[in-house]
PAMARGU-300112 format. One record per residue (C-alpha): residue number from 0; residue in one letter; x, y, z. Coordinates in Angstrom, 2 decimals. Layout:
BEGIN
+-----+------+---------+---------+---------+
! pos ! code !       X !       Y !       Z !
+-----+------+---------+---------+---------+
! NUM !    A !       X !       Y !       Z !
...
+-----+------+---------+---------+---------+
This chain:
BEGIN
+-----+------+---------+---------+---------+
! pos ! code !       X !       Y !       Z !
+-----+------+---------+---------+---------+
!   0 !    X !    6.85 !  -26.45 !    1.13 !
!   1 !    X !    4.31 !  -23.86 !   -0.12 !
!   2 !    X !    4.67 !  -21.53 !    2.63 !
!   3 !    X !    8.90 !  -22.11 !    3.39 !
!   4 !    X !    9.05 !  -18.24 !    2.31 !
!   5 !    X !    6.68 !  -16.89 !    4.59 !
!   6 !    X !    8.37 !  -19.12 !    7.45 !
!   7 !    X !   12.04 !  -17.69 !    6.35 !
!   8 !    X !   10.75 !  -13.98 !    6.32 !
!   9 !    X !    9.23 !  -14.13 !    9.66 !
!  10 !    X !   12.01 !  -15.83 !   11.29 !
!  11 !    X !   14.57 !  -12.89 !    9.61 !
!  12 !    X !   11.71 !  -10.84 !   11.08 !
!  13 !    X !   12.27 !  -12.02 !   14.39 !
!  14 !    X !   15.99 !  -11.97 !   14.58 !
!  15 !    X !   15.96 !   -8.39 !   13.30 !
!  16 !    X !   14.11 !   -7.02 !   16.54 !
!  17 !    X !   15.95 !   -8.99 !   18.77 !
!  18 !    X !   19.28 !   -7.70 !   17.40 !
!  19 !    X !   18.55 !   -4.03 !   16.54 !
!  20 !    X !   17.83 !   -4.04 !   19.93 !
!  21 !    X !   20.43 !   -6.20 !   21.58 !
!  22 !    X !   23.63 !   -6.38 !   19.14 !
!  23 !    X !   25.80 !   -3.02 !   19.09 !
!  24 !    X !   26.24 !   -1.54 !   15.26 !
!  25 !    X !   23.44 !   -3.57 !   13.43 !
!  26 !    X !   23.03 !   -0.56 !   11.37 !
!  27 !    X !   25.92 !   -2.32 !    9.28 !
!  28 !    X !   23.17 !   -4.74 !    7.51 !
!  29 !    X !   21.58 !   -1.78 !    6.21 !
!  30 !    X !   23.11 !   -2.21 !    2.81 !
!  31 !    X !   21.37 !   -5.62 !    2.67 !
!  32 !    X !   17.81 !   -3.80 !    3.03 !
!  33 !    X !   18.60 !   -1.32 !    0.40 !
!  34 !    X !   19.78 !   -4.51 !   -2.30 !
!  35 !    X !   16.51 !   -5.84 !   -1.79 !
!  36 !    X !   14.81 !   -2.67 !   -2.29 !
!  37 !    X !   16.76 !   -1.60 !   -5.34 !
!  38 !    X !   15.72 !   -5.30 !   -6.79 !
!  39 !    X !   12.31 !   -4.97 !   -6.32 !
!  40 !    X !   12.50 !   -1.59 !   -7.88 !
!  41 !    X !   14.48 !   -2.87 !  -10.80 !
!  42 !    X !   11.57 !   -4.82 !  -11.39 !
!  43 !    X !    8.50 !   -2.91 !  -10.99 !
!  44 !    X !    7.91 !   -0.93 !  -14.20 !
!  45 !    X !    8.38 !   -3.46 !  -16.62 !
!  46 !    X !    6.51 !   -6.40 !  -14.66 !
!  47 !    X !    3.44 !   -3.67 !  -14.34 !
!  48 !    X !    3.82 !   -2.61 !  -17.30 !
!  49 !    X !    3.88 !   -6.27 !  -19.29 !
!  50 !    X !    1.54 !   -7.79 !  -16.92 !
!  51 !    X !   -1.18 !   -5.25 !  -17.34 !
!  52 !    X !   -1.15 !   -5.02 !  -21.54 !
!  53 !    X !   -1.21 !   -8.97 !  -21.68 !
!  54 !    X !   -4.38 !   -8.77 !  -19.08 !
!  55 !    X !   -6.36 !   -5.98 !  -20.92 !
!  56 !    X !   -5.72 !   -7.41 !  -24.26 !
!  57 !    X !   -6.53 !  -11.07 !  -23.11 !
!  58 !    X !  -10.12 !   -9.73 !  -21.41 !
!  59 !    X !  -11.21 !   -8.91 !  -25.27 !
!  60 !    X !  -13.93 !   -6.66 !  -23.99 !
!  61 !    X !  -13.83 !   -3.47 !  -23.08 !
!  62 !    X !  -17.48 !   -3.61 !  -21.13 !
!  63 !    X !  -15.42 !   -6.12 !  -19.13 !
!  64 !    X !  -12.79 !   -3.76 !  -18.04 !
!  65 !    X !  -15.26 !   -0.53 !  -17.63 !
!  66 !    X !  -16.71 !   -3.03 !  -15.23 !
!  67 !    X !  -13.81 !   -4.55 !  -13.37 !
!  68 !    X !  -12.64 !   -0.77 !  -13.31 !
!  69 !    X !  -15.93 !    0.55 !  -11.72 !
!  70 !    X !  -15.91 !   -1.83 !   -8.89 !
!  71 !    X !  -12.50 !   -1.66 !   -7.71 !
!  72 !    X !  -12.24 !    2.32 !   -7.26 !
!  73 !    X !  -15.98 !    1.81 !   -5.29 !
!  74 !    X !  -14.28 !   -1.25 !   -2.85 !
!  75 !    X !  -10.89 !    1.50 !   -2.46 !
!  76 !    X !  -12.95 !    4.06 !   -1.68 !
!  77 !    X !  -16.16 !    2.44 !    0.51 !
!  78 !    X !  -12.91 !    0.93 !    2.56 !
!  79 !    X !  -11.17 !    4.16 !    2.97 !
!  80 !    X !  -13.71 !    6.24 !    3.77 !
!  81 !    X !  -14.75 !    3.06 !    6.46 !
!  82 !    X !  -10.77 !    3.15 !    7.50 !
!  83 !    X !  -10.54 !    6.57 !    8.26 !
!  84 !    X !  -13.26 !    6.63 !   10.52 !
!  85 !    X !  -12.27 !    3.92 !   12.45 !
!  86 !    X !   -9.43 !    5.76 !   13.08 !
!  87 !    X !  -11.55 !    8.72 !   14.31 !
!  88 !    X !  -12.54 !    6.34 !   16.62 !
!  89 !    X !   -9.48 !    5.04 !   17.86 !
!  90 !    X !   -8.54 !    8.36 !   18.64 !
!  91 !    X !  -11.12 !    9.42 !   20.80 !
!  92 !    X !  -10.47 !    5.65 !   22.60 !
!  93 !    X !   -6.80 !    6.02 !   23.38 !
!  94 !    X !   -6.86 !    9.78 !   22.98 !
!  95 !    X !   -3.06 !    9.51 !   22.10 !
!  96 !    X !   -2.53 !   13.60 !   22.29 !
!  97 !    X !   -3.76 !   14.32 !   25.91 !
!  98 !    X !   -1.55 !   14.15 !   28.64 !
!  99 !    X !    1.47 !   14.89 !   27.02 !
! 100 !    X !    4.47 !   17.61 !   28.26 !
! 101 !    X !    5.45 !   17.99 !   24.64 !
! 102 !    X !    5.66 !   21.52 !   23.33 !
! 103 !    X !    5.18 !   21.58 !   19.40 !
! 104 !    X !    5.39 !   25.06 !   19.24 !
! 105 !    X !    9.21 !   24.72 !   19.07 !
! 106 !    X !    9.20 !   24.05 !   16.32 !
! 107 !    X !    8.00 !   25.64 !   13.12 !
! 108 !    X !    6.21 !   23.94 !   10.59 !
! 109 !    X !    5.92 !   24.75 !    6.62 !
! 110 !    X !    2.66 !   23.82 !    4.92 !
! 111 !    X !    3.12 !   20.59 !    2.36 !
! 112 !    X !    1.60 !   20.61 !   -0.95 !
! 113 !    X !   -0.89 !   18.22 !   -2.08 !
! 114 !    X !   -1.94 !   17.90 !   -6.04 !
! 115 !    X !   -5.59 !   17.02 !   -5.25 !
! 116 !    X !   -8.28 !   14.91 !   -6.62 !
! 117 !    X !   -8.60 !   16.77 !  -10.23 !
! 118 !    X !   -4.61 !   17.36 !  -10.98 !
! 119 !    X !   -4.18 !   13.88 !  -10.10 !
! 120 !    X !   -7.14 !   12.35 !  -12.20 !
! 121 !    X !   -5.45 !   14.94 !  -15.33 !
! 122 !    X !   -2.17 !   13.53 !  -14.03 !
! 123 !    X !   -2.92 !   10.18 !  -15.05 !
! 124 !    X !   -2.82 !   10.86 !  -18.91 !
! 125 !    X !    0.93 !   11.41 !  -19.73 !
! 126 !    X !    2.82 !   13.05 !  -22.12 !
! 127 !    X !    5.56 !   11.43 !  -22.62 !
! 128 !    X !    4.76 !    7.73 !  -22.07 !
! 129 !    X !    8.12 !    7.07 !  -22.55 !
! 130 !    X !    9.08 !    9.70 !  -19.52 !
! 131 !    X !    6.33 !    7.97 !  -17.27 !
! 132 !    X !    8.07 !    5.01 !  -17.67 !
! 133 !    X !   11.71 !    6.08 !  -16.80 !
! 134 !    X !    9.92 !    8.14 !  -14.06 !
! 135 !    X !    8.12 !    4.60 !  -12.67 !
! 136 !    X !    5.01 !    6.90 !  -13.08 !
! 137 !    X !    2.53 !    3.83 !  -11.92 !
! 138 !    X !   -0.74 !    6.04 !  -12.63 !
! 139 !    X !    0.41 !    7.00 !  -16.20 !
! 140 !    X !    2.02 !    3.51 !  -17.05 !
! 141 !    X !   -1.08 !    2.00 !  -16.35 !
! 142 !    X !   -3.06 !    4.76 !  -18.71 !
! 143 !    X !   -0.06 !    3.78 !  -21.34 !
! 144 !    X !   -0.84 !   -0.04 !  -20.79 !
! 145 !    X !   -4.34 !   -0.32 !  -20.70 !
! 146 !    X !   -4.65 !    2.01 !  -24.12 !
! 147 !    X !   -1.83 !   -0.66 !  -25.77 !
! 148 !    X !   -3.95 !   -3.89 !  -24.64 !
! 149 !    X !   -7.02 !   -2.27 !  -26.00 !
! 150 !    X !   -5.73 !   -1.47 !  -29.07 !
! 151 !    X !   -4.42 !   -5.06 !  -29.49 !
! 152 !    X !   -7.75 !   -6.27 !  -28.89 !
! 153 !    X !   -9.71 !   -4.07 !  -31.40 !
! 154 !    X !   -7.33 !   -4.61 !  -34.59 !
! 155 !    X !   -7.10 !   -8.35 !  -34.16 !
! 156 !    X !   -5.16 !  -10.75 !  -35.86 !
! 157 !    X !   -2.13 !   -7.81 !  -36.40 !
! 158 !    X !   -1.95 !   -7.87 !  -32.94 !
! 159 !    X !   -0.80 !  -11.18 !  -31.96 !
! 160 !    X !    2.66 !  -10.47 !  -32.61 !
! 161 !    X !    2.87 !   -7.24 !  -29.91 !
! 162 !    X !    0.41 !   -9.70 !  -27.63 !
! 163 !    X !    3.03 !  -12.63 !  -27.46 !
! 164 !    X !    5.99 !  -10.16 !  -26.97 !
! 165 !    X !    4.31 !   -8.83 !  -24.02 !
! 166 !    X !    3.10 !  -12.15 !  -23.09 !
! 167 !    X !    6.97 !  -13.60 !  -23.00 !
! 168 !    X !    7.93 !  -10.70 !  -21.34 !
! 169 !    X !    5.34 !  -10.85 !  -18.61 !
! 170 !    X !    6.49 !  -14.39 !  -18.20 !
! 171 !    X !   10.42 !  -13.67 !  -18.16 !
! 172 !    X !    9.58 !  -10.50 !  -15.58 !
! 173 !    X !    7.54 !  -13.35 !  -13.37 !
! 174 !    X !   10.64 !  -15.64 !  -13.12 !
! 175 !    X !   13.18 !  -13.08 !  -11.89 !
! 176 !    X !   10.66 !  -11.64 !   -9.69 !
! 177 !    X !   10.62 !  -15.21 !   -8.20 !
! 178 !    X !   14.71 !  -14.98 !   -7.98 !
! 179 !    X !   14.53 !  -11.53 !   -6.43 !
! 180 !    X !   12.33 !  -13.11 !   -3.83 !
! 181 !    X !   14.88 !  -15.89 !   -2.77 !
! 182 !    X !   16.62 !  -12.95 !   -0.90 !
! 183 !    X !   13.48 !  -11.31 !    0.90 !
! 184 !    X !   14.40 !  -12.81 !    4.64 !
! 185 !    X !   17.87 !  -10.86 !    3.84 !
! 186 !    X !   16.14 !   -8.22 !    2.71 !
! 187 !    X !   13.55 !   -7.82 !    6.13 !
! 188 !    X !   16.50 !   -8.39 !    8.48 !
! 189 !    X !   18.80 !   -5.37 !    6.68 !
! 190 !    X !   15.42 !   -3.06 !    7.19 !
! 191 !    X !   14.02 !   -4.25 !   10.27 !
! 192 !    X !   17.19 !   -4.63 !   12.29 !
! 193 !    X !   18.62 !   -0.91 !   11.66 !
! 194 !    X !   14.97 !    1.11 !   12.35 !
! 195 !    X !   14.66 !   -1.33 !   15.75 !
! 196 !    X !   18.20 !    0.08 !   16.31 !
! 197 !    X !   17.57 !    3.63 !   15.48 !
! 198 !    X !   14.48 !    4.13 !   17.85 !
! 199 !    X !   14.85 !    1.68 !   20.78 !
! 200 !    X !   12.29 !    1.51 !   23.30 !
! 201 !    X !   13.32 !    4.93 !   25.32 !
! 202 !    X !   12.32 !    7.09 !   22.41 !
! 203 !    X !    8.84 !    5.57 !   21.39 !
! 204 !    X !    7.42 !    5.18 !   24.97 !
! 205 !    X !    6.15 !    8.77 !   25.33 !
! 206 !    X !    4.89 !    8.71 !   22.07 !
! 207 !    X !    3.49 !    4.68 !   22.59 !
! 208 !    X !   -0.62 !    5.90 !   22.79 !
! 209 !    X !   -0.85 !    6.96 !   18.77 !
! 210 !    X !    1.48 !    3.88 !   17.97 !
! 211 !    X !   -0.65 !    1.80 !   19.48 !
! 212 !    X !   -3.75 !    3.60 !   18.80 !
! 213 !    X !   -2.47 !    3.02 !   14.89 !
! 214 !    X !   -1.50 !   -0.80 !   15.21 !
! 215 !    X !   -4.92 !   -1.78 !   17.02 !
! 216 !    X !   -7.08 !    0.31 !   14.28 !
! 217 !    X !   -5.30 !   -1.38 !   11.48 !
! 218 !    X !   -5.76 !   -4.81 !   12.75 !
! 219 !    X !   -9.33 !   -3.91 !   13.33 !
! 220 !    X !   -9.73 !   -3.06 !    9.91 !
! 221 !    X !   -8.75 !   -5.98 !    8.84 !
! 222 !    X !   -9.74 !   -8.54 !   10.71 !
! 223 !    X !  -13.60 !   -6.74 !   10.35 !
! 224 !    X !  -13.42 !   -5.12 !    7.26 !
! 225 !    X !  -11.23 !   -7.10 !    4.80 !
! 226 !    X !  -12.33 !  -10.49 !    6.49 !
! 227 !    X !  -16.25 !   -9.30 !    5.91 !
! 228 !    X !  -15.26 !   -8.63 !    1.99 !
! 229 !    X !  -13.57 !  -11.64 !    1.05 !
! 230 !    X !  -16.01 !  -14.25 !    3.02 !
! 231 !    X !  -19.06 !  -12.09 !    1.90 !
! 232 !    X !  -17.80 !  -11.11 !   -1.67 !
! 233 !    X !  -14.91 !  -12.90 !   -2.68 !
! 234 !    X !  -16.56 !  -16.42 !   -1.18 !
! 235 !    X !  -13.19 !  -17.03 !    0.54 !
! 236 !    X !  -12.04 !  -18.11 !    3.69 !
! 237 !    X !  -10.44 !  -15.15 !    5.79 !
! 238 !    X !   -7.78 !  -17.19 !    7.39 !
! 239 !    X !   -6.36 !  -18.07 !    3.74 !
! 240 !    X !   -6.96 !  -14.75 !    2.37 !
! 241 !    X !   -4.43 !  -13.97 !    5.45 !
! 242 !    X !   -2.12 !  -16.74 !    4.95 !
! 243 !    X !   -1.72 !  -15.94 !    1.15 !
! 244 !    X !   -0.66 !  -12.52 !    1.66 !
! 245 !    X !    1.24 !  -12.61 !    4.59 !
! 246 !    X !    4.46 !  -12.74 !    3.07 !
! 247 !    X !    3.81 !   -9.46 !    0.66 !
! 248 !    X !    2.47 !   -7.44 !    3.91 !
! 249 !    X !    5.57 !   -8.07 !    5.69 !
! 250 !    X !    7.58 !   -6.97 !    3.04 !
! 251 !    X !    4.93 !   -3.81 !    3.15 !
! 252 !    X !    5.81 !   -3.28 !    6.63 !
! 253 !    X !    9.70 !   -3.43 !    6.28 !
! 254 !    X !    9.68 !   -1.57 !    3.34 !
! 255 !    X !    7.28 !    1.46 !    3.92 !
! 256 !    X !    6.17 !    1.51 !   -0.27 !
! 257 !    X !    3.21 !    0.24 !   -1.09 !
! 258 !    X !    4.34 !    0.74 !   -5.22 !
! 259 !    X !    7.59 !   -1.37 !   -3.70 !
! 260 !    X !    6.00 !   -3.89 !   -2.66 !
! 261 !    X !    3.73 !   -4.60 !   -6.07 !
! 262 !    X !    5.80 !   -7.32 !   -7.28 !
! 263 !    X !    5.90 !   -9.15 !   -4.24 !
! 264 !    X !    2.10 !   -8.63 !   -4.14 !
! 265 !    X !    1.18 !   -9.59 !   -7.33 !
! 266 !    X !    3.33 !  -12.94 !   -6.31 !
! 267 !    X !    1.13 !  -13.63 !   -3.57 !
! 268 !    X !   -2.25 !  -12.96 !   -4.78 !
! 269 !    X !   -1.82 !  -14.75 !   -8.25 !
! 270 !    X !    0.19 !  -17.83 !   -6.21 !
! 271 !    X !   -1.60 !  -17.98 !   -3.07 !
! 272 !    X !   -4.76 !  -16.64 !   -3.62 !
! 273 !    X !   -5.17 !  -17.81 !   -6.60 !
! 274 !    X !   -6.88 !  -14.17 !   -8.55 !
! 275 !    X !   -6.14 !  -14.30 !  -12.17 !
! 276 !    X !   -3.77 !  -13.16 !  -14.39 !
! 277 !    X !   -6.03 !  -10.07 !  -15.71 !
! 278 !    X !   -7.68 !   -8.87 !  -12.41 !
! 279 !    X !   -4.42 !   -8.95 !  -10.48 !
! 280 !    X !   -2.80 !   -7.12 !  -13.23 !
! 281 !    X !   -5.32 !   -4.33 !  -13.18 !
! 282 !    X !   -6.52 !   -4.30 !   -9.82 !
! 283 !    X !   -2.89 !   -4.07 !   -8.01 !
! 284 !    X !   -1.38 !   -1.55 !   -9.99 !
! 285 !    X !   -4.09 !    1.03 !   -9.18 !
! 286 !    X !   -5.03 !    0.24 !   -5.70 !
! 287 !    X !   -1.02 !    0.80 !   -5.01 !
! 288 !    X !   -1.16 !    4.24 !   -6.29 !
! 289 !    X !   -4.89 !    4.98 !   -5.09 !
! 290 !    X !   -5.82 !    2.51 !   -1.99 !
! 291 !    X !   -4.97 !    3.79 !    0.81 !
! 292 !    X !   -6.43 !    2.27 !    4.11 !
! 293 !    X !   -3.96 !    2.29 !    6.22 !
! 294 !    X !   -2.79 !    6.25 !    5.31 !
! 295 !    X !   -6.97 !    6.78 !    5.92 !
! 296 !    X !   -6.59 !    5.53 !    9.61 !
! 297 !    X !   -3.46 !    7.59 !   10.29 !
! 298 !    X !   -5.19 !   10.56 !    9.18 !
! 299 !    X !   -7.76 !   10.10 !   11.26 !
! 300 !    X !   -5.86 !    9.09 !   14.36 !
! 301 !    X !   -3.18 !   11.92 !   13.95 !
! 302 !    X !   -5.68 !   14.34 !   13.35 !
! 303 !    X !   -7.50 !   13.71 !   16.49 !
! 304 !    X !   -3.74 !   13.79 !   18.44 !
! 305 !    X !   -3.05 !   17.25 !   16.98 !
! 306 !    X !   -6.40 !   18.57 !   18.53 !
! 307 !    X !   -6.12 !   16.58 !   21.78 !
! 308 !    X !   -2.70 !   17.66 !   21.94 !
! 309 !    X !   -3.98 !   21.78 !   21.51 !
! 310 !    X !   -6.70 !   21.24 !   23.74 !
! 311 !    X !   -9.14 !   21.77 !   20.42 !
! 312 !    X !  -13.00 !   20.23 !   20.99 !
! 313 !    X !  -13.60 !   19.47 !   17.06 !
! 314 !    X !  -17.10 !   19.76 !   16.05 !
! 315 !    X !  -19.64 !   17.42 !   14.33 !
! 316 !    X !  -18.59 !   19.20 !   10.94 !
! 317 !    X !  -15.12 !   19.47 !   11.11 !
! 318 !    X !  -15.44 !   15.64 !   11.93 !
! 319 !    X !  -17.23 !   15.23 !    8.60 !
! 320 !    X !  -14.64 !   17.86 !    6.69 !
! 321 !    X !  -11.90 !   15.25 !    8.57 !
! 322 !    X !  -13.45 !   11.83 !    7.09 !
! 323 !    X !  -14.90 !   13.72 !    3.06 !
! 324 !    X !  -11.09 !   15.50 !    3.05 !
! 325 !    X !   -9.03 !   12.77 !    4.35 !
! 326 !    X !  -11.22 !   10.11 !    1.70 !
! 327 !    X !  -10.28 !   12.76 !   -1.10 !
! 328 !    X !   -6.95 !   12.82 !   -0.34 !
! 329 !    X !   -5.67 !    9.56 !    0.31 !
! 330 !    X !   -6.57 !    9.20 !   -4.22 !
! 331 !    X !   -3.29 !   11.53 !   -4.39 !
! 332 !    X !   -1.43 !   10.27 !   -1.82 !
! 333 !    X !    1.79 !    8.42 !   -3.77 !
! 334 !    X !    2.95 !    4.51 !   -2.93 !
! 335 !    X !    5.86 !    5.80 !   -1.48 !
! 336 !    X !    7.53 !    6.30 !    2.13 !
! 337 !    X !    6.57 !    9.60 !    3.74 !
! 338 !    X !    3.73 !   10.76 !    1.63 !
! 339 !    X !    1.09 !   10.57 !    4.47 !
! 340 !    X !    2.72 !   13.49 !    6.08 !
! 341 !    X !    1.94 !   15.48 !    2.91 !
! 342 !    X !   -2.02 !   14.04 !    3.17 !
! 343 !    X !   -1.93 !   15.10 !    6.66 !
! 344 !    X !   -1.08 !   18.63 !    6.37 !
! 345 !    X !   -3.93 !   18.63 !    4.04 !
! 346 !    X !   -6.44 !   17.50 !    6.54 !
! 347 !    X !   -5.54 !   19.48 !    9.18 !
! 348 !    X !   -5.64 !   22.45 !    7.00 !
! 349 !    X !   -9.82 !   21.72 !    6.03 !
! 350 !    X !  -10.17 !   20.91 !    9.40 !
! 351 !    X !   -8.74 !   23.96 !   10.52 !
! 352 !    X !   -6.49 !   22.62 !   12.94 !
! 353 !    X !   -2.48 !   23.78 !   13.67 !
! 354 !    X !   -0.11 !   22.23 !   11.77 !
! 355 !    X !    2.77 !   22.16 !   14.81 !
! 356 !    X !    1.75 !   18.43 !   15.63 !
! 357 !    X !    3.19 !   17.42 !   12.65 !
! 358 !    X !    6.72 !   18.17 !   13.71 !
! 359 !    X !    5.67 !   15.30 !   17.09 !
! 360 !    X !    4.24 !   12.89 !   14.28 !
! 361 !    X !    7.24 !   13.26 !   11.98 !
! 362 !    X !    9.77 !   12.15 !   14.64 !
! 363 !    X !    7.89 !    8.53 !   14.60 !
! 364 !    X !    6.39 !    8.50 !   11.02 !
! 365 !    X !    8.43 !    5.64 !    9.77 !
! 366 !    X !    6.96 !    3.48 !   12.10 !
! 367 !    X !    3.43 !    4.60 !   11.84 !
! 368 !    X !    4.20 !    4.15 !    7.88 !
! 369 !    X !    5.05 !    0.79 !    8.29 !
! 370 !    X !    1.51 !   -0.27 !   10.00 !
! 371 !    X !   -0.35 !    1.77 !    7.27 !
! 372 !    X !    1.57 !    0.49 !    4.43 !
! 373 !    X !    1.40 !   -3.11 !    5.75 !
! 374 !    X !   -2.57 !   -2.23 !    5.68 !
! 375 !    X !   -2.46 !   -0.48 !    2.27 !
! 376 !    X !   -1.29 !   -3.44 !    0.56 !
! 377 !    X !   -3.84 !   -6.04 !    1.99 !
! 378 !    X !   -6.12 !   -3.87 !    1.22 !
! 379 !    X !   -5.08 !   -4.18 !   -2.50 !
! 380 !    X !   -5.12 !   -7.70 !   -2.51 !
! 381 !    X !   -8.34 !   -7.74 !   -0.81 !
! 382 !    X !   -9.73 !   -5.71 !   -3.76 !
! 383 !    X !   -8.25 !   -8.31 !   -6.18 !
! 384 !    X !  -10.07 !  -11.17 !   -4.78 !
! 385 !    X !  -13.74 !   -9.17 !   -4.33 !
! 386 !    X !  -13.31 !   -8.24 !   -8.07 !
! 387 !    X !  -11.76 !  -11.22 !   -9.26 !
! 388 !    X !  -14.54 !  -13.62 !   -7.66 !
! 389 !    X !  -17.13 !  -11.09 !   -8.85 !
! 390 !    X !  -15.83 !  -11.32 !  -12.39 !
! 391 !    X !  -15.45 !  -15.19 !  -12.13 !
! 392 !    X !  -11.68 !  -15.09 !  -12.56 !
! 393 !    X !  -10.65 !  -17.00 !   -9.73 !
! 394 !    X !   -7.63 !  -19.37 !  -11.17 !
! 395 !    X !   -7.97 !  -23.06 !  -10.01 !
! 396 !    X !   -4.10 !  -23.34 !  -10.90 !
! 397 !    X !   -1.14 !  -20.96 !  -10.33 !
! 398 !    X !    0.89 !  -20.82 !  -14.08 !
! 399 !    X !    3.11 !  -17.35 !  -12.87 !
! 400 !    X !    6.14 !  -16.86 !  -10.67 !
! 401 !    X !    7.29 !  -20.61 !  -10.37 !
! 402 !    X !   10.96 !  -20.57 !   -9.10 !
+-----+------+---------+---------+---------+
């Protein structure tokens, strides 16, 4: 049955609510949540990696890729900068800051450190392109990558021995990405169950406004934004584009990486939604390190919390530094757990607001992550099918990740 996996991981996704908040010492199935993560790990670099040389050097034209490049950081960041005020706007709906007896000035607060826009963009060309790979540098592996597949393209015939290496290995990286997904279910129960566990009901209800505030503007986002793109753009129905990826967001949203997830992703939108072999290989790998929706609408929600929670009236420009600073930022922001608190610092520092809410936000950022991650990623694969349909590489047949 086609979908059997998606079925499997939502009924692990089920159990695991029902007993991290029911069965005593579920914490136990942790280790079965960090297997699965060290597995998709194991696989990231070298399936990005392969994957992206074979699809550069099979495009053959470097006009192509300019192109296919051009479009999809415009769709990342026309959707952020849309994402981000949405969640402006779901702030000053549920105004998730006012009302609350929480003091934040008990605690002290030390400023994070973003790169920025420019170090990042220098970032990207590495030095060691053997170090970026150990390091699962995504930015800089897909620099390495893309300068391999065009120079397999521009000397020709010489080339076709490095081409089919990377083409086998491309293929052999597909089939244990398949195995590794045979334990996903495990994997969502052994994350899921533990975090339901850890927080329980008690803890998140004074704190319930931003969560909600957060779930409601990502599924707005979606279900307007994303659903607009791919029936407008990518001439596809929204209710398969949702199907299709379904399995990879959940794994998003137990998982909290959006550079975790990848493989998973790159299952799903090659399998089920059918984007070819060289957009999905380009697209992905850069929309996980620079697409960032669902960090855009937390932004924009939490910033809005730490003035309603000061008693701050923000201003029609600090509003615009808000939306320009947290669209900058969300380009540096890393695929990883935790980085939006880094991006938020930033934001409230342009917008001149205290940073003492962050201490309230960091007591419940892993499950505002999990909402913006789960966004982040169908966000990516929402990008893959705009381009992909744009570019006329929408696969009839799946070829990759057979079991």
């Amino acid at each position: 049955m086609k979908f059997k996996l998606l079925t499997q991981i939502f009924i692990a996704f089920i159990l695991a609510i029902i007993f991290g908040l029911w069965v005593p010492g579920i914490e136990k199935v942790q280790p079965l949540g960090d297997l699965f993560l060290r597995l998709i790990k194991f696989v990231i670099v070298p399936l990005v990696f392969s994957t992206l040389v074979v699809g550069v050097a099979s495009t053959g034209d470097v006009g192509k890729l300019s192109r296919m490049g051009g479009k999809t950081v415009i769709y990342y960041l026309v959707t952020t900068a849309i994402a981000i005020t949405i969640g402006i706007s779901a702030g000053f709906i549920f105004s998730p800051g006012e009302g609350l007896d929480i003091d934040p000035g008990e605690t002290t607060v030390e400023p994070s450190e973003s790169q920025g826009v420019i170090q990042t963009l220098l970032n990207i060309i590495p030095t060691n392109p053997i170090q970026s790979l150990v390091e699962g540098n995504i930015l800089q592996i897909i620099f390495f990558a893309l300068f391999i597949g065009i120079g397999i393209t521009v000397i020709g015939k010489k080339g076709n021995t490095v081409y089919e290496f990377f083409d086998g290995f491309a293929e052999v990286m597909y089939k244990i990405t398949g195995w590794v997904m045979k334990i996903a279910p495990l994997g969502v129960f052994g994350l899921i169950a533990p975090i339901v566990a850890q927080y329980g009901a008690d803890l998140l209800m004074p704190l319930i406004k931003i969560i909600l505030a957060v779930a409601v503007a990502v599924i707005f986002h979606a279900m307007i934004v994303y659903s607009t793109a791919v029936k407008m753009i990518g001439k596809m129905n929204p209710i398969t584009f949702f199907k299709g990826i379904l399995p990879a967001t959940m794994v998003a949203f137990s998982t909290t990486s959006s550079s975790g997830t990848l493989p998973v992703t790159m299952k799903n939108t090659q399998e089920n939604l059918k984007v070819s072999e060289r957009v999905s290989s380009f697209v992905l790998p850069l929309g996980a390190t620079i697409n960032m929706d669902g960090t855009a609408i937390y932004l924009g929600i939490s910033t809005l919390f730490s003035a309603q929670l000061f008693g701050i009236e923000l201003t029609f420009a600090q509003l615009l530094m808000i939306i320009l600073t947290g669209t900058l930022a969300s380009i540096g922001t890393a695929g990883v757990p935790g980085a939006g608190l880094i991006m938020l610092t930033m934001v409230l520092q342009s917008a001149g607001l205290p940073l003492e809410a962050i201490a309230v936000v960091a007591g419940i950022d892993r499950i505002l992550d999990m909402f913006r991650t789960a966004i982040n990623v169908m966000g990516d694969a929402s990008a893959a099918v705009v381009v992909a349909s744009s570019e006329n590489e929408m696969a009839q047949e799946s070829e990759n990740f057979t079991a």
